[in-house]
C-alpha positions as CSV (number, residue, x, y, z in Angstrom):
1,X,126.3,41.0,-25.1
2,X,126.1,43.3,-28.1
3,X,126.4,46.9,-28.5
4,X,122.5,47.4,-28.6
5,X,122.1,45.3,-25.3
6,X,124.8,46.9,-23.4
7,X,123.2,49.8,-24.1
8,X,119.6,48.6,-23.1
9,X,120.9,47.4,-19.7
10,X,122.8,50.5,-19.2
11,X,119.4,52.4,-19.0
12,X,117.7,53.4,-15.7
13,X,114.8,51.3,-15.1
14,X,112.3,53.2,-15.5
15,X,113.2,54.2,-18.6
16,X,113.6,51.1,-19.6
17,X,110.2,50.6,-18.6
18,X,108.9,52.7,-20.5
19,X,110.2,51.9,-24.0
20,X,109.0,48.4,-23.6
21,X,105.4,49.7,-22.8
22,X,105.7,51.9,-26.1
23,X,107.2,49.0,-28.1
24,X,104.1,46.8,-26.7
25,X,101.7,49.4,-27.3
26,X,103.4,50.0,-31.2
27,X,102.9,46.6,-31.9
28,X,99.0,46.5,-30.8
29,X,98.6,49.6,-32.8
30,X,100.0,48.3,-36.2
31,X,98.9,45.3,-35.5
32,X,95.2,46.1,-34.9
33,X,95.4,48.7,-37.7
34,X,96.8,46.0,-40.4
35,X,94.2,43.5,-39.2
36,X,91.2,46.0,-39.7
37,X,93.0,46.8,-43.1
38,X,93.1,43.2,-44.5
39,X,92.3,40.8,-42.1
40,X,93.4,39.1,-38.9
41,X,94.7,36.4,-41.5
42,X,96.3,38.3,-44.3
43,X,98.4,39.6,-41.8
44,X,101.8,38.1,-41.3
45,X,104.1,38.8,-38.0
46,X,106.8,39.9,-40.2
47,X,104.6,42.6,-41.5
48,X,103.6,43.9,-38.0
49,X,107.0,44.3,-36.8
50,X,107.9,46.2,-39.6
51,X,104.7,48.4,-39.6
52,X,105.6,49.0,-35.8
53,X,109.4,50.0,-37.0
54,X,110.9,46.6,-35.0
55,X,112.2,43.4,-35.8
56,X,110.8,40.3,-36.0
57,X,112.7,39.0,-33.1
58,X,111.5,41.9,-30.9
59,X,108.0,41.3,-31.5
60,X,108.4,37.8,-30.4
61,X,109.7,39.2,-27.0
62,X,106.3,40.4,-26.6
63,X,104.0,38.1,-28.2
64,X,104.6,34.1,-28.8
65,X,101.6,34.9,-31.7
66,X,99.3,37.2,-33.5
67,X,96.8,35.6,-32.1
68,X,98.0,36.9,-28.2
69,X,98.6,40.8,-29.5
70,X,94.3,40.2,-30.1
71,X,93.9,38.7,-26.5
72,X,95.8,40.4,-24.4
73,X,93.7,43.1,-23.5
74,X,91.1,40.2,-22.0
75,X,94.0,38.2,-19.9
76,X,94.7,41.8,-18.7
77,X,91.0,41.9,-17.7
78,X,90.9,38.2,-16.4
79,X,93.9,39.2,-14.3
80,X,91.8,42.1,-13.2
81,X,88.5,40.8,-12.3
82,X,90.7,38.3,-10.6
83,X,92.4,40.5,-8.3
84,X,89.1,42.3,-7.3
85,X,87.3,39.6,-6.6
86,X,90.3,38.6,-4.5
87,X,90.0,42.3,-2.8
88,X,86.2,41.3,-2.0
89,X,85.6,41.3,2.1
90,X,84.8,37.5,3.3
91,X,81.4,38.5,4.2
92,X,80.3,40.5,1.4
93,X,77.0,39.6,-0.1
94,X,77.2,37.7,-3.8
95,X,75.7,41.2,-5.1
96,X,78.0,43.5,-4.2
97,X,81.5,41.4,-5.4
98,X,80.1,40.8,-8.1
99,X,78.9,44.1,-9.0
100,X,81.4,45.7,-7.9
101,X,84.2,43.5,-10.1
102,X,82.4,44.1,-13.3
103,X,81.7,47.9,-12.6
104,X,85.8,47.6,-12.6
105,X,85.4,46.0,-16.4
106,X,83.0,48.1,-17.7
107,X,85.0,50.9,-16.6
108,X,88.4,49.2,-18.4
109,X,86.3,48.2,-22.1
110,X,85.1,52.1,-21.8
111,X,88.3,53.3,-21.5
112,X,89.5,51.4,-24.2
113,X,86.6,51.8,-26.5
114,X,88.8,51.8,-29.3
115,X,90.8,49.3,-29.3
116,X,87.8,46.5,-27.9
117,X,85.7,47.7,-31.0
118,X,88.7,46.8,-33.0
119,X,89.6,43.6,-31.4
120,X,85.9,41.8,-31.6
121,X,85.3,43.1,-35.1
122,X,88.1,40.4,-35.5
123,X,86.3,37.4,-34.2
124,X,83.6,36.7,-36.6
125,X,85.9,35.9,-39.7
126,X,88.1,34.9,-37.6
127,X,86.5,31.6,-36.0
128,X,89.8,30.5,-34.3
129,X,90.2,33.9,-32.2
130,X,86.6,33.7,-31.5
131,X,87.6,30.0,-29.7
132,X,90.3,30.9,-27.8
133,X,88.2,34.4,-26.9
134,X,85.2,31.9,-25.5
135,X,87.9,29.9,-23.7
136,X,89.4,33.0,-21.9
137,X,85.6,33.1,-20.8
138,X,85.8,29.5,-19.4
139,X,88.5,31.6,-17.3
140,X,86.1,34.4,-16.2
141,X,83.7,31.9,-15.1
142,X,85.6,29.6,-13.4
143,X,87.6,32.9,-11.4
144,X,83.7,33.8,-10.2
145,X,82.1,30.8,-9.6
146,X,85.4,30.3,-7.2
147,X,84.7,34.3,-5.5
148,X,80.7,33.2,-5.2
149,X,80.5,29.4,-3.9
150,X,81.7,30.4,-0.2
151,X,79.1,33.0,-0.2
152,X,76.6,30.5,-1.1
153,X,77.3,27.7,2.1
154,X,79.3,24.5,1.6
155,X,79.2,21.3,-0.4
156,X,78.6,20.4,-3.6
157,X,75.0,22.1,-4.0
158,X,77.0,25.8,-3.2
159,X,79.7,24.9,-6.4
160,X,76.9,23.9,-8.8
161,X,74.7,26.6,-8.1
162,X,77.8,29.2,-7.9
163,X,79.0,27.3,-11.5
164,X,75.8,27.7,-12.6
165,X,75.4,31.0,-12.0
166,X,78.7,32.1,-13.0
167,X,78.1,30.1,-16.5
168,X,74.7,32.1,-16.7
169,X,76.1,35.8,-16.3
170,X,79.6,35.3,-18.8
171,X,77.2,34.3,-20.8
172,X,74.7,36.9,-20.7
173,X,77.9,39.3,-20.7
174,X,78.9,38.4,-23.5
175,X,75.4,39.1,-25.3
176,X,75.3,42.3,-23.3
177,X,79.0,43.5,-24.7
178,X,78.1,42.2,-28.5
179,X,75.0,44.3,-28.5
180,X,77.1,47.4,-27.4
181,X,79.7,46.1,-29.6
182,X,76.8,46.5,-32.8
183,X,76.1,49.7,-31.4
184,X,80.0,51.2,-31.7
185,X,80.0,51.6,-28.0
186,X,77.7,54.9,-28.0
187,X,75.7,54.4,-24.9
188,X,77.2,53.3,-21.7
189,X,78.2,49.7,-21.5
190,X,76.6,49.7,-17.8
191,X,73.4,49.8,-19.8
192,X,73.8,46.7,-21.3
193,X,75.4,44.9,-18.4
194,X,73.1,46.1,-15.7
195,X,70.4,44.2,-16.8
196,X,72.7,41.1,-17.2
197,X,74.0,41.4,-13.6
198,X,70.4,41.6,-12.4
199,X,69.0,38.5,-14.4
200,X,72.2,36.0,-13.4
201,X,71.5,37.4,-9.8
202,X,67.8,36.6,-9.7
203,X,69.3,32.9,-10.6
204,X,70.3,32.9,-7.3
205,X,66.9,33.5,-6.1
206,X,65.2,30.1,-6.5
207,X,65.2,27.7,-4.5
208,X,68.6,25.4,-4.9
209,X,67.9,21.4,-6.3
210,X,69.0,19.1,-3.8
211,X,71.9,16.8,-4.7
């Protein structure tokens, strides 16, 4: 063990703790900040670690790849949603988990305004970011179409129709977020997503196909 992780380990925990979460955060601020600057691809890991004042070694301890310091925020929110819907009571009606685990990520992308602004100004010139952003969607669909089918009876009709409608309303979330996203976030996100939420609900209004 060298002299600089002796020292590490010999730190409380909490502090320890805490220097990783600014060392995280550094990175996502010059690495967001260089992006913006140049673009994502200009942008070389060596350069971010040395904007962020660490090595290149230490930014792999936080991120296997550029691409993952741009994603992170929405695997944090795919944990998130995840662990709400999880919360949800058995018998809770499809409206209310669902509402209520998207009133949780509208209230995270307002709070981080900044920093989601920054992150899908990246996707467009940046088609492979864009991919692996649609396939973290792939995630949030899958993580609600699991939360709604029990609510909808059993058998294969309930998945399809609870895939279905989980399919419909990512989808519609996304267009909700990338006309906010146009806008610089200056009205309420909920303004956007509200009427999302209520046209993938009314989905679940007609009358299910038979199998």
């Amino acid at each position: 063990m060298n002299d600089a992780a002796a020292a590490a380990a010999s730190e409380p925990p909490g502090l320890r703790a805490r220097k990783k979460a600014e060392a995280r955060a550094a990175l996502v601020a010059a690495a967001l900040g260089l992006f913006a600057a140049r673009g994502f691809h200009a942008v070389t890991v060596d350069e971010i670690a040395a904007a962020a004042g660490v090595s290149r070694r230490s930014f792999f301890r936080y991120f296997p790849t550029k691409e993952a310091v741009v994603l992170e925020r929405r695997r944090e929110q795919l944990a998130l949603l995840e662990r709400r819907l999880a919360a949800a009571p058995a018998r809770a009606p499809v409206a209310e988990v669902v509402k209520v685990a998207l009133g949780a990520l509208e209230a995270d992308y307002e709070a981080h305004k900044r920093r989601v602004l920054a992150e899908r100004a990246l996707f467009a010139p940046a088609p492979g970011l864009a991919l692996a952003d649609l396939e973290i969607d792939r995630a949030f669909e899958a993580a609600l179409a699991a939360a709604v089918a029990p609510r909808l009876g059993r058998g294969e009709v309930a998945r399809r129709r609870a895939r279905m409608f989980a399919a419909a309303l990512v989808a519609m979330m996304r267009v909700a977020l990338e006309d906010w996203a146009e806008r610089k976030g200056r009205a309420p996100l909920r303004a956007f997503a509200a009427e999302a939420v209520e046209a993938a609900l009314a989905l679940l209004d007609r009358p299910a196909a038979r199998a």
